[in-house]
N, C-alpha and C positions, 0 to 999 in steps of 0.2 A: 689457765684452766678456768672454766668459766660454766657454773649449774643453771638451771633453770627454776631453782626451790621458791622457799621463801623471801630468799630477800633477807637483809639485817637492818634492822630498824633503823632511824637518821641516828638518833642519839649512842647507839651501840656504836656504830662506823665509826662514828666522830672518835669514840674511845678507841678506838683500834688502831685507826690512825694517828690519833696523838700518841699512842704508844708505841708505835713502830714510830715516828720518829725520833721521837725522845726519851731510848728506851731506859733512861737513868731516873724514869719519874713513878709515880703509883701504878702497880700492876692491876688493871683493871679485867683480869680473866685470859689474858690474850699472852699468857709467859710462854708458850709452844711458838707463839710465832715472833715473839721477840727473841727467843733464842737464835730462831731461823736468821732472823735480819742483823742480828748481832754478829753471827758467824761468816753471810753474805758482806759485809762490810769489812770487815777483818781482813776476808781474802780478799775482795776487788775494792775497795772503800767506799767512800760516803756516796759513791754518787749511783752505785747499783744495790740492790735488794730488793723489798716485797712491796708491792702494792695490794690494796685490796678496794675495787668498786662494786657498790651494789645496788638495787634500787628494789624496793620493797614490793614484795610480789611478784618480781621479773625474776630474779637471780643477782648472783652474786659471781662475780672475777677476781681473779689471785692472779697478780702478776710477777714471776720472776724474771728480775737485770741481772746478768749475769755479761761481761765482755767476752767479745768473740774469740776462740783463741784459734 
């Protein structure tokens, strides 16, 4: 899913992304999508869940890996 908004600032992303990967560390605001990726991992494991790219001013991508069934 991918917007057209604002964009998330370099330093916000950086925390999002460290959190969805290593969702055992400081909750930087982002615990709705660390849920997601916790539960994503559970059922298919480590190597599908969320991505998120953005670049400030353009918009922002959310990507779900989910395996084909």
């Amino acid at each position: 899913m991918s917007d057209n908004g604002k964009g998330i600032e370099p330093e916000r992303l950086q925390e999002i992304q460290n959190d969805l990967e290593q969702p055992q560390i400081q909750d930087h605001g982002s615990l709705g999508l660390k849920n997601v990726q916790e539960r994503l991992r559970i059922l298919y494991g480590n190597e599908y869940g969320l991505t998120i790219d953005s670049t400030l001013h353009v918009g922002t991508t959310a990507t779900v890996r989910v395996p084909l069934q």
